[in-house]
C-alpha positions as CSV (number, residue, x, y, z in Angstrom):
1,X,145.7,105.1,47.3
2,X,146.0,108.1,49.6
3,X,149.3,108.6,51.7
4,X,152.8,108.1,51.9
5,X,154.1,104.4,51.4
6,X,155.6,103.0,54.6
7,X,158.8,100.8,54.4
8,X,158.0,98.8,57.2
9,X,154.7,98.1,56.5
10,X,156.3,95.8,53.2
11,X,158.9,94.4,56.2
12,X,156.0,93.5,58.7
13,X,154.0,91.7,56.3
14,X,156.6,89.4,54.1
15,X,158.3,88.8,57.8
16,X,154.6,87.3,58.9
17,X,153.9,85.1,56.1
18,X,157.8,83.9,56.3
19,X,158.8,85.2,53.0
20,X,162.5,86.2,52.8
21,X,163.3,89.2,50.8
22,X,164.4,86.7,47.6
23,X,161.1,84.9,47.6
24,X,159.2,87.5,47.5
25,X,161.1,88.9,44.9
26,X,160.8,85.7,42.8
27,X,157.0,85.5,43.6
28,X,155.9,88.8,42.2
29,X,158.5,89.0,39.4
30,X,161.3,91.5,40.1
31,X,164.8,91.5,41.4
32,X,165.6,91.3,45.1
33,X,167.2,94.8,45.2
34,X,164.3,96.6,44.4
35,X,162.7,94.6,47.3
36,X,165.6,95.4,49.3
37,X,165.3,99.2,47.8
38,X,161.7,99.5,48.5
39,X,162.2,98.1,52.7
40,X,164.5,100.7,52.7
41,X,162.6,103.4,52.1
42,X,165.4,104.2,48.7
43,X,162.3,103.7,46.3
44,X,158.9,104.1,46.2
45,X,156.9,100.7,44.9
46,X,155.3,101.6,41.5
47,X,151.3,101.0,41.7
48,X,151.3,97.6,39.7
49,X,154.4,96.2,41.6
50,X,153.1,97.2,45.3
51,X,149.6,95.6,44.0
52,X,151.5,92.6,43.3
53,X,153.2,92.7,46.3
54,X,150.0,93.2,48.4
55,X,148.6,90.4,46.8
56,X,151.5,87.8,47.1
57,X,151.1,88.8,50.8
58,X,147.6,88.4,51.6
59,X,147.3,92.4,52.6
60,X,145.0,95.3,51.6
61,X,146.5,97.9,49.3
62,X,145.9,100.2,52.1
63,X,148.2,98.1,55.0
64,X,151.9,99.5,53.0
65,X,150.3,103.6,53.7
66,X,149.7,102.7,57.7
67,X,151.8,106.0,59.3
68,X,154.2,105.4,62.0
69,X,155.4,102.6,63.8
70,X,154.8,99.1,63.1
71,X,156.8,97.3,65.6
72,X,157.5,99.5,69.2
73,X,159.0,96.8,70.7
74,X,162.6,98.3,71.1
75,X,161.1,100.0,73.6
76,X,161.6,97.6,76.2
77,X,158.3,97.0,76.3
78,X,157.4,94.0,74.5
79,X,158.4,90.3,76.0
80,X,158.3,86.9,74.7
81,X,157.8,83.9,76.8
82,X,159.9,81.3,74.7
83,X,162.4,78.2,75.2
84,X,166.1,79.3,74.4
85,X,166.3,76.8,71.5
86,X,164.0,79.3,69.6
87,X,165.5,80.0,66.4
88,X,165.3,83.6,65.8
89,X,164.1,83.6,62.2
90,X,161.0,81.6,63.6
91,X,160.6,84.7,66.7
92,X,161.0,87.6,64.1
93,X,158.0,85.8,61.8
94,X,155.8,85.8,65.0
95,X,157.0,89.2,66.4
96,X,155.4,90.1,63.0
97,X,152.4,88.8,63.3
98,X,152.2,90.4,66.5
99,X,153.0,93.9,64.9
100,X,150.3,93.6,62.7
101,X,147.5,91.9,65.0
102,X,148.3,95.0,67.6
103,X,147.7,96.9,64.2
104,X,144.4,95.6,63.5
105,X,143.6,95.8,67.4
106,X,144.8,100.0,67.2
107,X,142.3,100.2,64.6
108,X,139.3,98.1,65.9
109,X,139.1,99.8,68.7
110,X,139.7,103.1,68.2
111,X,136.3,105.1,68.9
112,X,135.4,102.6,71.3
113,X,134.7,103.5,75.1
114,X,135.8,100.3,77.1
115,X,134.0,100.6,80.7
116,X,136.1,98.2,82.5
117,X,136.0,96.9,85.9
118,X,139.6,97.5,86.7
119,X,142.8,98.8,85.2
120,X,147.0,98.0,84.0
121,X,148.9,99.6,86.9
122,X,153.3,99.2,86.7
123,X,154.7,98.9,90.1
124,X,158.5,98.6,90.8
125,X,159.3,95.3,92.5
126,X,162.1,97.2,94.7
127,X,159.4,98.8,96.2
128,X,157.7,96.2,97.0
129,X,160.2,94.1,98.0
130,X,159.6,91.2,95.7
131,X,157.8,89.8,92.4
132,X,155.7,88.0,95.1
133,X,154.7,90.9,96.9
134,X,153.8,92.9,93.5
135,X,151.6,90.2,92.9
136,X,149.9,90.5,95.8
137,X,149.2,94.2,95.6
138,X,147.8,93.7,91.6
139,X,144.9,91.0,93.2
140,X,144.4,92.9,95.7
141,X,144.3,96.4,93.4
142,X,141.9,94.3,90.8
143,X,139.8,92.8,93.8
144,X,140.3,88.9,93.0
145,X,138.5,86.7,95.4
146,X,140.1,84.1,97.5
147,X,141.4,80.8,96.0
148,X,141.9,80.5,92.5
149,X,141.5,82.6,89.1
150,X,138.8,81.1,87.4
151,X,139.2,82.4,84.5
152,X,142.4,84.8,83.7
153,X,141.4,85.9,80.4
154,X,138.0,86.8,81.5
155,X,139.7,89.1,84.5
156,X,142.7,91.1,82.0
157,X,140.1,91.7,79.6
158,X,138.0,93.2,82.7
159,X,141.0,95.4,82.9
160,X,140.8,96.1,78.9
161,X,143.4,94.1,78.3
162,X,143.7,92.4,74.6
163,X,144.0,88.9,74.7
164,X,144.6,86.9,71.1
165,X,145.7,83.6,70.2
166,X,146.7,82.0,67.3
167,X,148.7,78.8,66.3
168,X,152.3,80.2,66.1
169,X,153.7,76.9,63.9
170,X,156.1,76.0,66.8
171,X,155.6,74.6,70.7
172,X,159.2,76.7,71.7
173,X,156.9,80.2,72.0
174,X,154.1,80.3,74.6
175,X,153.5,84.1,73.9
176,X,154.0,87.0,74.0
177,X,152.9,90.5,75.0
178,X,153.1,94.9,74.9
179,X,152.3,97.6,76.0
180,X,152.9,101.0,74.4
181,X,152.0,104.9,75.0
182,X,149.1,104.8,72.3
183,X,147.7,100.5,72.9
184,X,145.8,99.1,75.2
185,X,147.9,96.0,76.7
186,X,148.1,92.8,74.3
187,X,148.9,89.4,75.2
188,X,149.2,87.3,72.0
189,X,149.1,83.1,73.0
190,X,150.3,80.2,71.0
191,X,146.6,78.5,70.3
192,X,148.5,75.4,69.8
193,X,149.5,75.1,73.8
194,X,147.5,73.8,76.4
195,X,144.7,76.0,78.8
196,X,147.0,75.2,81.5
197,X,150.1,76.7,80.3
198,X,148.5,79.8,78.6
199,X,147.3,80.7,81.7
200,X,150.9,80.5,83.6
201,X,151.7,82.1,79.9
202,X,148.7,85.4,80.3
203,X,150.5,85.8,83.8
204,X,153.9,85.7,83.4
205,X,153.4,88.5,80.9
206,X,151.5,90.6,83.0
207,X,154.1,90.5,85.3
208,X,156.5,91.4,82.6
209,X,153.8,94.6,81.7
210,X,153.4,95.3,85.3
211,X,156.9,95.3,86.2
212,X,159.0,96.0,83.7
213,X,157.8,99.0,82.0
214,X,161.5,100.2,82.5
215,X,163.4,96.7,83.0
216,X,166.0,97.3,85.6
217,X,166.3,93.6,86.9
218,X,169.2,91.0,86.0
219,X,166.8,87.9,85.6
220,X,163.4,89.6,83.9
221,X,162.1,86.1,83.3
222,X,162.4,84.8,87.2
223,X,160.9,87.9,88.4
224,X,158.2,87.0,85.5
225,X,157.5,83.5,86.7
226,X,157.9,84.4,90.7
227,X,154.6,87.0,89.9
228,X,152.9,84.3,87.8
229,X,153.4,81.8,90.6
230,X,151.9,84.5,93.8
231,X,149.2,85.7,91.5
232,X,147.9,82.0,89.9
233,X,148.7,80.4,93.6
234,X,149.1,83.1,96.4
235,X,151.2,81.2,98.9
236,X,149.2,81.8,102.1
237,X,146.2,80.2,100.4
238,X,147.8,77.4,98.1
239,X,150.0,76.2,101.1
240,X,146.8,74.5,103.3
241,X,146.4,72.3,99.8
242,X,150.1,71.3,99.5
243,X,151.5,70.1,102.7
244,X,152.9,66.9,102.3
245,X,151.6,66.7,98.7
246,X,151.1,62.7,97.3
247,X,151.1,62.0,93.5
248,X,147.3,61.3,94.0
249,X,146.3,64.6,95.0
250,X,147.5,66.3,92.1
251,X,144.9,66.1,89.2
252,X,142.2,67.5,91.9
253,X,144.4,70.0,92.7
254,X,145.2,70.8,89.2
255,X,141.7,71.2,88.4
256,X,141.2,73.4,91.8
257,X,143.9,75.7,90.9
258,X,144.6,75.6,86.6
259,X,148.0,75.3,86.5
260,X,150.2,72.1,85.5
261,X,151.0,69.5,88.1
262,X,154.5,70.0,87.3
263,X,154.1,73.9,88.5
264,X,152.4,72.8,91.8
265,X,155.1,70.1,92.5
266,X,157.4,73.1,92.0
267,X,155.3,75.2,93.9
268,X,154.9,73.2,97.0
269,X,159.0,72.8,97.2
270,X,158.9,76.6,96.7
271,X,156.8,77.4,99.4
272,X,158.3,74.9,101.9
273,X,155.2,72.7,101.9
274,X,157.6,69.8,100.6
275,X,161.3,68.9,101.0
276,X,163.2,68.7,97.8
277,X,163.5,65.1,98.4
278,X,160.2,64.7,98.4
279,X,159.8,67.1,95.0
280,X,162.4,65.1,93.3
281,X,160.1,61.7,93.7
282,X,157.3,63.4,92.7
283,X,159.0,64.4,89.5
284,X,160.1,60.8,89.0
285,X,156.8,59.6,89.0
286,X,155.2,62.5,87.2
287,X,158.6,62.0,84.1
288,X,158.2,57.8,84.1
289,X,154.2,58.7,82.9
290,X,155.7,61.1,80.2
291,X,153.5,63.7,81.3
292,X,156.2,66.5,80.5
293,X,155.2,66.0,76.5
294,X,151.4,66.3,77.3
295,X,149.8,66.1,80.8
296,X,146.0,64.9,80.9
297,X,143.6,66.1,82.2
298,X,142.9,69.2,80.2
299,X,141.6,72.2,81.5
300,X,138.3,73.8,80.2
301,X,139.2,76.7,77.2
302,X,138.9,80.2,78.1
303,X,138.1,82.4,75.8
304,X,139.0,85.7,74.7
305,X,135.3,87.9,73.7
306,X,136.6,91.7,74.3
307,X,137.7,91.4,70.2
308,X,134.8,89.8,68.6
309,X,132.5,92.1,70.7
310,X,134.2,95.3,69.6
311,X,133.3,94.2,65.7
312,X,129.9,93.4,66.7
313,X,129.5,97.1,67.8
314,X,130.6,98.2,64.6
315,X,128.8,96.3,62.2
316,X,125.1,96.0,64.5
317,X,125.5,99.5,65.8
318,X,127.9,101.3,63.1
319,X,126.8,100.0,60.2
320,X,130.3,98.3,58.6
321,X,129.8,95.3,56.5
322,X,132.6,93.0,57.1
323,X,134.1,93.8,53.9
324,X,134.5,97.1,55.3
325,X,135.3,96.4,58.4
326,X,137.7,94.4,57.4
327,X,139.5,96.8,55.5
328,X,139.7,99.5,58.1
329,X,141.8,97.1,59.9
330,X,143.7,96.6,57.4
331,X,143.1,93.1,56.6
332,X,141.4,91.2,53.7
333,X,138.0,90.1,54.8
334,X,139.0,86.1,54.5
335,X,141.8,86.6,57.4
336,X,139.4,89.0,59.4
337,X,136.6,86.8,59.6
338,X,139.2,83.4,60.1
339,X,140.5,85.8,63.2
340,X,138.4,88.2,65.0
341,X,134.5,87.0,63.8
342,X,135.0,82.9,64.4
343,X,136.0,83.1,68.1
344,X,133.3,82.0,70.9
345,X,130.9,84.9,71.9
346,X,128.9,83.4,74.6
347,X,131.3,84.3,77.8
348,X,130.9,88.0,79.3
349,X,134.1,89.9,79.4
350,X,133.1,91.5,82.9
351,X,133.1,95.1,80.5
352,X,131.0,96.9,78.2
353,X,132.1,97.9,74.7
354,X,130.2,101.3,74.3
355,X,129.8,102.8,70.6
């Protein structure tokens, strides 16, 4: 193998299949300080140990000589959308898997024109006055029609944004996302939460990339949520639909707009359509069905295609056998195909992917 061993390649992938240091150690059959040693950068891995260790952890030989930078997101770019009670060995194991999915992204796409429709833009929300207003400006910059989104992941992947999902093993992480010098934007969803809440999920994170390139702002996550809410429900044209708001309409309205009935109860008090005693009641009603755990009536998937149709350009127009393909990822061709080949192809990303 060609190149210099990187130390946090052997960190990134024990973190993402949630091996600590000492099972690792006990899996490939040497002592935890060389592990420790070899993260380090004190040692070098001998050939036969780091082919052990690539095996135990499901990696090509060829993932531990990846130059640079694994993980970028001390850079105050990179967010998580998660419930405080998160522990934070269950956030690192996912903030590795994102490291390494933004790896195989890098790689998948480099050579690859994207023609998009649109483009990322970062705007200061203290010159625009608000969250709400920046918002505004980012429909009106990426042309989005009146009324609802129809499909959000079909419009940030017009913009060539990177949209993954995959089951994250807990329900206290939504997503997450980055954005770095040398990457195209990645939002990276729990596949285990519902259509509704990924999408409130895919825009709170674009607020986060649009506005806090630089994060200046006390409360990140309100300014997050107050974008989400303007650019899913734009309060000029949500307000008509939620003056004095019954339990009744909401279903319909849920359906009209994609986001939970709990958001719109929330949005209507926001915007004034509703008193808060009225919001309170509908709460009541909306808690005594349990709906918090699981609402009903789901919302139709939407599915990420800008991924699959980048490999299809390499192995129909390139020539790459998956095997191959796989490997210039820097994955093993069983997690490759179980995570960029299997996902739905018939949508149109409203782009090209040119070779």
């Amino acid at each position: 193998m060609t190149g210099t061993f990187n130390p946090e390649a052997l960190i990134v992938a024990r973190e993402s299949r949630k091996k600590t240091q000492a099972q690792l150690a006990d899996s490939v059959d040497i002592s935890q300080g060389l592990i420790s040693k070899f993260e380090n950068g004190v040692l070098i891995p001998p050939a036969e140990q780091l082919a052990r260790i690539a095996a135990c952890l499901g990696y090509p030989l060829s993932f531990f000589f990846e130059p640079g930078a694994l993980r970028e997101g001390k850079s105050g770019c990179l967010y998580h959308r998660k419930r405080k009670t998160l522990p934070a060995k269950t956030l690192n194991e996912i903030d590795a898997k994102m490291a390494v999915r933004l790896l195989n992204t890098r790689r998948l796409l480099n050579g690859l024109e994207i023609d998009g429709e649109r483009m990322f833009h970062t705007m200061d929300p203290d010159e625009f006055g608000s969250a709400a207003a920046v918002a505004q400006a980012l429909r009106v910059a990426w042309r989005v029609p009146h009324g609802p989104i129809r499909n959000l992941v079909t419009l940030i992947e017009s913009a060539g944004g990177v949209v993954l999902t995959a089951p994250f093993g807990t329900h206290k992480l939504f997503g997450m996302s980055q954005w770095s010098a040398r990457d195209r934007p990645l939002f990276f969803l729990n596949a285990d939460t519902a259509m509704e809440e990924l999408r409130w999920t895919l825009a709170h994170e674009l607020g986060h990339l649009t506005m806090h390139g630089v994060p200046t702002a006390e409360d990140l996550e309100a300014q997050a949520d107050e974008f989400a809410a303007e650019f899913l429900t734009p309060k000029a044209q949500v307000l008509p639909d939620l003056r004095a708001l019954s339990f009744a309409r909401l279903p319909a309205l849920k359906m009209h707009w994609r986001i939970t009935m709990k958001a719109l109860i929330y949005r209507a008090e926001a915007t004034g359509a509703i008193s808060r005693q009225q919001s309170v009641r509908l709460y009541k009603q909306y808690m005594a069905r349990r709906w918090n755990n699981a609402e009903p009536y789901p919302l139709d998937a939407e599915e990420p295609t800008l991924i699959t149709a980048a490999a299809a350009v390499h192995m129909n127009d390139h020539g790459y056998t998956g095997p191959e393909l796989a490997e210039a990822v820097r994955l093993t061709y069983e997690e490759f195909y179980d995570e960029f080949l299997q996902q739905p192809r018939e949508r149109r990303t409203g782009l090209s992917v040119v070779p």
